[in-house]
Structure formats: C-alpha cells, structure tokens
KOLLUMGU-856097 format. One record per residue: residue number from 1; x, y, z of N, C-alpha, C in turn. Coordinates in steps of 0.1 Angstrom, whole numbers. Layout:
% residues N
num NUM; n.u X; n.v Y; n.w Z; ca.u X; ca.v Y; ca.w Z; c.u X; c.v Y; c.w Z
...
//
This chain:
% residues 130
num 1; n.u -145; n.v 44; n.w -81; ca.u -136; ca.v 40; ca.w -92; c.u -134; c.v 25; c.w -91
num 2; n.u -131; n.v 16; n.w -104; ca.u -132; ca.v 8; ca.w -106; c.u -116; c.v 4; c.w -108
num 3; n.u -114; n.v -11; n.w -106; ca.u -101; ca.v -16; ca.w -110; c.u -97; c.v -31; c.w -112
num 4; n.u -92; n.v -34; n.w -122; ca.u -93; ca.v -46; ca.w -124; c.u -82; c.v -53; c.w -115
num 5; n.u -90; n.v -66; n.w -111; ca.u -79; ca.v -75; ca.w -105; c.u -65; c.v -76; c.w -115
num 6; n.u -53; n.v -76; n.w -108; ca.u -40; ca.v -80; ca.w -118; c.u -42; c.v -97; c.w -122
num 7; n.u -34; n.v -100; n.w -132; ca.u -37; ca.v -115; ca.w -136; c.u -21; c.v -121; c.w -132
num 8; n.u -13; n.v -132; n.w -121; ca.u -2; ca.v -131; ca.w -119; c.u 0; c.v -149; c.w -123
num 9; n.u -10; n.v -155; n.w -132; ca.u -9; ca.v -167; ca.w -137; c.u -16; c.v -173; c.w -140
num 10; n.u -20; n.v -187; n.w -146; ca.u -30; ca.v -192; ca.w -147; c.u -40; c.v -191; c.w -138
num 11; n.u -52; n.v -184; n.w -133; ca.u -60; ca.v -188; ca.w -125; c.u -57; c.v -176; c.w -109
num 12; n.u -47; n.v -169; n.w -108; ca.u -40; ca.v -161; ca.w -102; c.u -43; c.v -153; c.w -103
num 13; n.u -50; n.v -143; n.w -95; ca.u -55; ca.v -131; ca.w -98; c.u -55; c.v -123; c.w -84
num 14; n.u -52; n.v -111; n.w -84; ca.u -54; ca.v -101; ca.w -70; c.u -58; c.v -86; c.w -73
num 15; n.u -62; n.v -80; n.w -61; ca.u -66; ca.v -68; ca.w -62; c.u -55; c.v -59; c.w -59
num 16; n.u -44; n.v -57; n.w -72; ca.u -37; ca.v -49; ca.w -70; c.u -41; c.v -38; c.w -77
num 17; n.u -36; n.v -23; n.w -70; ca.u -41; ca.v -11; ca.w -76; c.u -34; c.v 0; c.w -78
num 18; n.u -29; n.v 6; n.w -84; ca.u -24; ca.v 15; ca.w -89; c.u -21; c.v 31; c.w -78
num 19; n.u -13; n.v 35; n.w -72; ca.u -15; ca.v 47; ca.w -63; c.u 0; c.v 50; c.w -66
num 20; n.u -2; n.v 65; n.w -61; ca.u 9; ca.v 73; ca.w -61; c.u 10; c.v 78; c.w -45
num 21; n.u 22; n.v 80; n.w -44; ca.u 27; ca.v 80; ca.w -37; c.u 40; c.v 92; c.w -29
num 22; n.u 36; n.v 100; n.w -26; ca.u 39; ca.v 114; ca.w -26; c.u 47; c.v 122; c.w -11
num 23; n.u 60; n.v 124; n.w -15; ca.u 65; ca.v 133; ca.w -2; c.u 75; c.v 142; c.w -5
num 24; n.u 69; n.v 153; n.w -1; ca.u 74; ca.v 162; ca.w -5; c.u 72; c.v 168; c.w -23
num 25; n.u 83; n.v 173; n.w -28; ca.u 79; ca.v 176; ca.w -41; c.u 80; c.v 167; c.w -49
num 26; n.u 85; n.v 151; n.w -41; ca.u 82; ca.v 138; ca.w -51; c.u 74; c.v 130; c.w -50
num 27; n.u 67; n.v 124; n.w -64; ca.u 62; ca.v 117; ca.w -64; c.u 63; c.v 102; c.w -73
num 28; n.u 59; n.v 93; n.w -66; ca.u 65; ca.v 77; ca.w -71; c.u 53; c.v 68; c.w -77
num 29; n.u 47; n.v 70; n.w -89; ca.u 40; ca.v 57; ca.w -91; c.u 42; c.v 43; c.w -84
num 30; n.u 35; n.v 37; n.w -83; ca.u 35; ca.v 24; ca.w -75; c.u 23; c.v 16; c.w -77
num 31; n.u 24; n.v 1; n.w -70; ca.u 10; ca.v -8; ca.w -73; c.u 7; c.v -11; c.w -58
num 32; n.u -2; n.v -13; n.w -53; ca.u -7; ca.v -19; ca.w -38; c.u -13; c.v -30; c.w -38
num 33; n.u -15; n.v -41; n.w -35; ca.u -24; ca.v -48; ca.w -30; c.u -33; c.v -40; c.w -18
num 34; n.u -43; n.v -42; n.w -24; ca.u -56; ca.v -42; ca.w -12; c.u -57; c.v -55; c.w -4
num 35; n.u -59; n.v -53; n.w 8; ca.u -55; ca.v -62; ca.w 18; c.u -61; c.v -58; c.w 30
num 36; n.u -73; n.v -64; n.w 32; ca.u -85; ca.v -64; ca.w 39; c.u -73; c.v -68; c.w 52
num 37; n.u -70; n.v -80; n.w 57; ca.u -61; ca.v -86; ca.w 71; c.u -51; c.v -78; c.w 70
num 38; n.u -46; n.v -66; n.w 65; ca.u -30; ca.v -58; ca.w 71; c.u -36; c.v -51; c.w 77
num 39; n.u -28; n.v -46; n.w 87; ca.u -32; ca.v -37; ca.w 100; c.u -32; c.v -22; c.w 91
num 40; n.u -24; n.v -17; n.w 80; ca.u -20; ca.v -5; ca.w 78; c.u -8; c.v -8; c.w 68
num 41; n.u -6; n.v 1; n.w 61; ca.u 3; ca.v 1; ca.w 46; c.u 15; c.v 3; c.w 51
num 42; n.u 21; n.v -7; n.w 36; ca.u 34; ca.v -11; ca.w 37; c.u 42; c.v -8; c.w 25
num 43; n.u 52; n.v 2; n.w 23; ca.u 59; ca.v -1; ca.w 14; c.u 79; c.v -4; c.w 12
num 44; n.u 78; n.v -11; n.w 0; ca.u 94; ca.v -15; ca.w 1; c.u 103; c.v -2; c.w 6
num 45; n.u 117; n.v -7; n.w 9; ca.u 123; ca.v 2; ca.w 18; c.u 131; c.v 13; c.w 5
num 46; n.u 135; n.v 12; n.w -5; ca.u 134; ca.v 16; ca.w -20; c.u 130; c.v 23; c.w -25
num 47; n.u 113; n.v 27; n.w -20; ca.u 107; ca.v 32; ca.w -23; c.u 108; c.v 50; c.w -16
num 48; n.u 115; n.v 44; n.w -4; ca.u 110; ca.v 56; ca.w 9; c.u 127; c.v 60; c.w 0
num 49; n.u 136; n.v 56; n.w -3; ca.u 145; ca.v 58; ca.w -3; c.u 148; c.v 68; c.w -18
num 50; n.u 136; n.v 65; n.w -26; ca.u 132; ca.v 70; ca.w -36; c.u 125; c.v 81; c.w -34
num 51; n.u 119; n.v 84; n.w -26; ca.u 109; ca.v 96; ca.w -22; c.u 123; c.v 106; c.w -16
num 52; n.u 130; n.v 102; n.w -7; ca.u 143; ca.v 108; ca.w 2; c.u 139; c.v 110; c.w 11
num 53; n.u 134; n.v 98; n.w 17; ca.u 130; ca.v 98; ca.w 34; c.u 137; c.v 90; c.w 39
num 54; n.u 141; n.v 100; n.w 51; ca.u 154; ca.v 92; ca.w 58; c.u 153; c.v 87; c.w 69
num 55; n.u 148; n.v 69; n.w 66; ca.u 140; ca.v 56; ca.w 73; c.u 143; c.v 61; c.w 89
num 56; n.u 154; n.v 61; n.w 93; ca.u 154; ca.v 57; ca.w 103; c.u 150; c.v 72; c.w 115
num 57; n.u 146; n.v 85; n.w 102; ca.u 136; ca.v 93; ca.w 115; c.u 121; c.v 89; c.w 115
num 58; n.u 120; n.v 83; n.w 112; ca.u 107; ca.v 78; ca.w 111; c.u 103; c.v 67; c.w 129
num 59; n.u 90; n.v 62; n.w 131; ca.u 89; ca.v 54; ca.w 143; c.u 92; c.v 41; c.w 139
num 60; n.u 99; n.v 35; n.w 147; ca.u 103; ca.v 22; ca.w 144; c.u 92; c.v 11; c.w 151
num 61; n.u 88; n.v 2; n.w 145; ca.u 85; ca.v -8; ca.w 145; c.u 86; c.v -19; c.w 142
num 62; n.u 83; n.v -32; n.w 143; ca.u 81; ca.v -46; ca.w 142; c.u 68; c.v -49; c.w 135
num 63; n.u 77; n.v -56; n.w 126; ca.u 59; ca.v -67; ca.w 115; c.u 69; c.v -84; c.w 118
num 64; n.u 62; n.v -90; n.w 113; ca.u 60; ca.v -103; ca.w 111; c.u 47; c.v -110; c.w 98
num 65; n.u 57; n.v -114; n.w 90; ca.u 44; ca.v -118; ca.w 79; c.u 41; c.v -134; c.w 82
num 66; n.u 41; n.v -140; n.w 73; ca.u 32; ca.v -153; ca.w 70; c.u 47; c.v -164; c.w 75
num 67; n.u 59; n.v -157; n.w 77; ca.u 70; ca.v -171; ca.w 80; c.u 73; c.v -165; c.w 94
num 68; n.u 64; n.v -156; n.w 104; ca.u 70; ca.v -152; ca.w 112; c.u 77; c.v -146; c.w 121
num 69; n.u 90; n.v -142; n.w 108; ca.u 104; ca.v -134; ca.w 111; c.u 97; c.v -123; c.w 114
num 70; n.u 105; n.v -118; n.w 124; ca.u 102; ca.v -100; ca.w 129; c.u 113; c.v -97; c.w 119
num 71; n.u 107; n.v -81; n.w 109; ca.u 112; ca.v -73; ca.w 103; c.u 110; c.v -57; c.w 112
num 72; n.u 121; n.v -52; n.w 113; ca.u 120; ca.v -39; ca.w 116; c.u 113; c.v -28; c.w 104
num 73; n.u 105; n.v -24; n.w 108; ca.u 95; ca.v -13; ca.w 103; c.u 95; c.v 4; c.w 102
num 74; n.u 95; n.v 16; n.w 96; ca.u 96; ca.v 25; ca.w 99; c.u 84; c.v 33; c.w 96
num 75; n.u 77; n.v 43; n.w 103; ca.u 65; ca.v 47; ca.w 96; c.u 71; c.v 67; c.w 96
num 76; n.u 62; n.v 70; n.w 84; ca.u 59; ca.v 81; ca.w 80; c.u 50; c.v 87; c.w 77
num 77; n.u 50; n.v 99; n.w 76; ca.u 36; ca.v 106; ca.w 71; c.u 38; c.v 110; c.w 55
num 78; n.u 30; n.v 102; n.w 50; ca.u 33; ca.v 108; ca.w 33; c.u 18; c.v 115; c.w 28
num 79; n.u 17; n.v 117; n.w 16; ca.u 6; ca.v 113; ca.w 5; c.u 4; c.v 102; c.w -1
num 80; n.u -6; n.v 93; n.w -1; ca.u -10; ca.v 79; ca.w -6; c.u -24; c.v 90; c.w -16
num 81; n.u -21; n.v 90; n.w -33; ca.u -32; ca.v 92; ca.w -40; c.u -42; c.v 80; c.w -43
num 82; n.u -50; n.v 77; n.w -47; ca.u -61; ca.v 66; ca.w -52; c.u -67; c.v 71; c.w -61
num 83; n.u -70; n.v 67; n.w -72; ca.u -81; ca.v 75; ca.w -80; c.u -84; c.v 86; c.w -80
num 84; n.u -69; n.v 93; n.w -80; ca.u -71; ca.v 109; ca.w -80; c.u -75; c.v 119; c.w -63
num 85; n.u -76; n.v 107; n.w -59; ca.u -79; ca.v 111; ca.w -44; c.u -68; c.v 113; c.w -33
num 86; n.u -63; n.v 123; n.w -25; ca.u -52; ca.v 127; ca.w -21; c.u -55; c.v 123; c.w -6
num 87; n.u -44; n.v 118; n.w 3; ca.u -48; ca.v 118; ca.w 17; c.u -33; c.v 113; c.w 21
num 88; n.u -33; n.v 123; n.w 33; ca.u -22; ca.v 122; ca.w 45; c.u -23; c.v 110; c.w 51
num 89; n.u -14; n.v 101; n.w 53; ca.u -12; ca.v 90; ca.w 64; c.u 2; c.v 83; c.w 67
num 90; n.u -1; n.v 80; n.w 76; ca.u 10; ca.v 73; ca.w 79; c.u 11; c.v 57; c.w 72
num 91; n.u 29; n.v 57; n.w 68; ca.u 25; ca.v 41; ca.w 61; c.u 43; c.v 36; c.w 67
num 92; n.u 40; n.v 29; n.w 66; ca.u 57; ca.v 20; ca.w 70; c.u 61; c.v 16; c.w 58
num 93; n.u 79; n.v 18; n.w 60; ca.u 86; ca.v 12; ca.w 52; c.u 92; c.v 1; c.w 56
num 94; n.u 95; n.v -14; n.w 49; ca.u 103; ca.v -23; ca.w 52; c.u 106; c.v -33; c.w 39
num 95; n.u 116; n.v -38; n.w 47; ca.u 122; ca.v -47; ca.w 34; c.u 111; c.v -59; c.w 29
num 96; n.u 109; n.v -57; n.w 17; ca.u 98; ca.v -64; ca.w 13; c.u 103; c.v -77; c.w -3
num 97; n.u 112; n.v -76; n.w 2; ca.u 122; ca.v -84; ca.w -14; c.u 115; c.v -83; c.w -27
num 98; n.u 111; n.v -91; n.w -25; ca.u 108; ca.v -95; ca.w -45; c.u 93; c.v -97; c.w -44
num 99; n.u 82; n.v -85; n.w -37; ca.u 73; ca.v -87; ca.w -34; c.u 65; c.v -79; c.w -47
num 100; n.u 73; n.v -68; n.w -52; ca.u 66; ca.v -65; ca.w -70; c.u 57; c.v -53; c.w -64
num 101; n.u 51; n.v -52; n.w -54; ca.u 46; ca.v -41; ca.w -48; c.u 40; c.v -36; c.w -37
num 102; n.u 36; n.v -29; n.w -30; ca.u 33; ca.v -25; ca.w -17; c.u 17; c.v -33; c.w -15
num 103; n.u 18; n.v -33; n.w 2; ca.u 3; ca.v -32; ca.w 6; c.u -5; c.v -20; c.w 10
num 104; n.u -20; n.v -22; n.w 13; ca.u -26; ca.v -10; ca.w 20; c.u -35; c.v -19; c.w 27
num 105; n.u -41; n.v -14; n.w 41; ca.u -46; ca.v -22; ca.w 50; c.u -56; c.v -11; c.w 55
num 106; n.u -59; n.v -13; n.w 68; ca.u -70; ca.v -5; ca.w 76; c.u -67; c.v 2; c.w 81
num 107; n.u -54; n.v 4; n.w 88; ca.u -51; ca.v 23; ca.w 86; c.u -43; c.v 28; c.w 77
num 108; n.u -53; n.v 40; n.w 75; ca.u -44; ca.v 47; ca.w 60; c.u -51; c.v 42; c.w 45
num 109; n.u -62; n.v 29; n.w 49; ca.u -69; ca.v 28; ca.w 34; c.u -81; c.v 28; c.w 39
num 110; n.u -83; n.v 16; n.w 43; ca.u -96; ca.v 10; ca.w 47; c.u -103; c.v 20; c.w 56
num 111; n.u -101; n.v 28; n.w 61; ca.u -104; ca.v 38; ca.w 73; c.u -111; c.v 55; c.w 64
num 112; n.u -102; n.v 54; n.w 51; ca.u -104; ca.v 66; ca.w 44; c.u -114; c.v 61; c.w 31
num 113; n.u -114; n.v 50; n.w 26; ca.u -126; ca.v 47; ca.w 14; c.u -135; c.v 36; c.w 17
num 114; n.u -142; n.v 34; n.w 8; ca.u -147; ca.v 19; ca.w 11; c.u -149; c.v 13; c.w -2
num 115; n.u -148; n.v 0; n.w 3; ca.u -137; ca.v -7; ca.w -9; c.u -152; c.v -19; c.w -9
num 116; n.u -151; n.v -22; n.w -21; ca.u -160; ca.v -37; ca.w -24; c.u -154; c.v -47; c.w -32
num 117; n.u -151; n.v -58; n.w -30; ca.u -144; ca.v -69; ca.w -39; c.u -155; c.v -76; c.w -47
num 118; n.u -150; n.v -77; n.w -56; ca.u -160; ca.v -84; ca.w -62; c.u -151; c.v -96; c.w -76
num 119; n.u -147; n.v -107; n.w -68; ca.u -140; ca.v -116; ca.w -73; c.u -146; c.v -124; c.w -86
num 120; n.u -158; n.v -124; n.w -90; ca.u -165; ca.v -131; ca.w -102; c.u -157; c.v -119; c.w -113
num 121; n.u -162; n.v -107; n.w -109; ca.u -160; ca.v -97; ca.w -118; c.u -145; c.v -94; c.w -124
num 122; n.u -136; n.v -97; n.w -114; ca.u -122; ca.v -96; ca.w -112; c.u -120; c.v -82; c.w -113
num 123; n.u -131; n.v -80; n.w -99; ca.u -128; ca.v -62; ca.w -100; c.u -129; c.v -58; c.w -86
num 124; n.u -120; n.v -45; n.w -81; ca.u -125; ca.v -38; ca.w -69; c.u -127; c.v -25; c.w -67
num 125; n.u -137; n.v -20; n.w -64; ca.u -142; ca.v -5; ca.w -60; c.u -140; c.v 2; c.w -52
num 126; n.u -136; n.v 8; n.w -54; ca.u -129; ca.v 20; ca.w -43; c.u -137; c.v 35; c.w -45
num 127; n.u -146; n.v 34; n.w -35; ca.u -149; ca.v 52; ca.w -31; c.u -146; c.v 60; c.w -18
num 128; n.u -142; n.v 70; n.w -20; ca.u -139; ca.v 80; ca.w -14; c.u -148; c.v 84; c.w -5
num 129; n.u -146; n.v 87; n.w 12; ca.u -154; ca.v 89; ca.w 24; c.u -154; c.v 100; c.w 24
num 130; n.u -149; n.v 109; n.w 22; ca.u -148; ca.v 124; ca.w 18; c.u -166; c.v 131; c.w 14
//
C-alpha cells in the first residue's frame, strides 16, 4: 500500500500515515510518522487515555528526544492497524505536546512490514511480512 507524504509547508513534506489504533473494543484513528531512527512506537499520552488505558499499569520507561530531557514512558500491548493490516505490539505512551501525531519505529513497525521511501515521489510503501 501506497501513501502520500503529508505537505506541512512550503517545501515540508513527511511520511506521515494514517493507522488505527485499537484496545480493547476501542478504536482511535490516528496519523504516524514513519521513522526509520525510533527505537519503537510512540503515542501522545491522550491517546492511551482515549483508548482507557490506565498509563501507569503499563512498563515504565525513559525516552529522550532531540533536546535531551528524559520523559517518562509507558508501554502497552495494543492493536496498531496499517492498511487494513492488524498486529499486536507493544507501543509507549508519553507526553508528546503539540507534536499533531504519533511515531512508529523498529519495534512494532519496521520489524512487521517493509517499508520503501521514496522522497522524489513523495511517497511511502508499506507491505505486509505476513
């Protein structure tokens, strides 16, 4: 499946993509960046709170982004869909402010499809290892 890069300005462009997001009998549309350098998926803490996961049974962990503050982390086992494609993983929740939408990284994405960027095209492909 195919997806267009999002357009976020002049000249601004990323591989965000569209996934749902599922626990229990809810489920939450959402956008991801694809993100080849994250260790494993990330979403705002809002979100989990929106699902009715209750953060703090989850494992706790530590991130650090691009300014180096340690953020406390929690992970869970959800459904992350893609392109109609359904799969269990684990993803952490944390405070992600005004970041507009989640990541996905190499465990929990990269691990279950394989993905091709293709920046001329402003497009990225995602198939299923299944």
């Amino acid at each position: 499946m195919k997806f267009k890069y999002k357009k976020y300005g002049p000249k601004i462009i990323r591989p965000v993509i569209p996934v749902e997001l599922i626990y229990k009998n809810l489920t939450v549309p959402y956008e991801a960046l694809v993100d080849s350098g994250a260790d494993f998926a990330i979403f705002d803490l809002q979100i989990a709170d929106i699902l009715g996961i209750n953060i703090e049974n989850g494992r706790r962990d530590f991130v650090s982004g691009i300014t180096g503050i340690k953020e406390p982390i929690y992970f869970h086992e959800i459904i992350i869909k893609v392109g109609g494609w359904p799969h269990k993983v684990d993803v952490a929740f944390g405070k992600l402010g005004n970041f507009g939408h989640g990541v996905v990284g190499q465990k929990g994405f990269f691990d279950l499809f394989t993905v091709k960027f293709d920046y001329s095209k402003e497009e990225v492909e995602i198939k299923t290892q299944r």
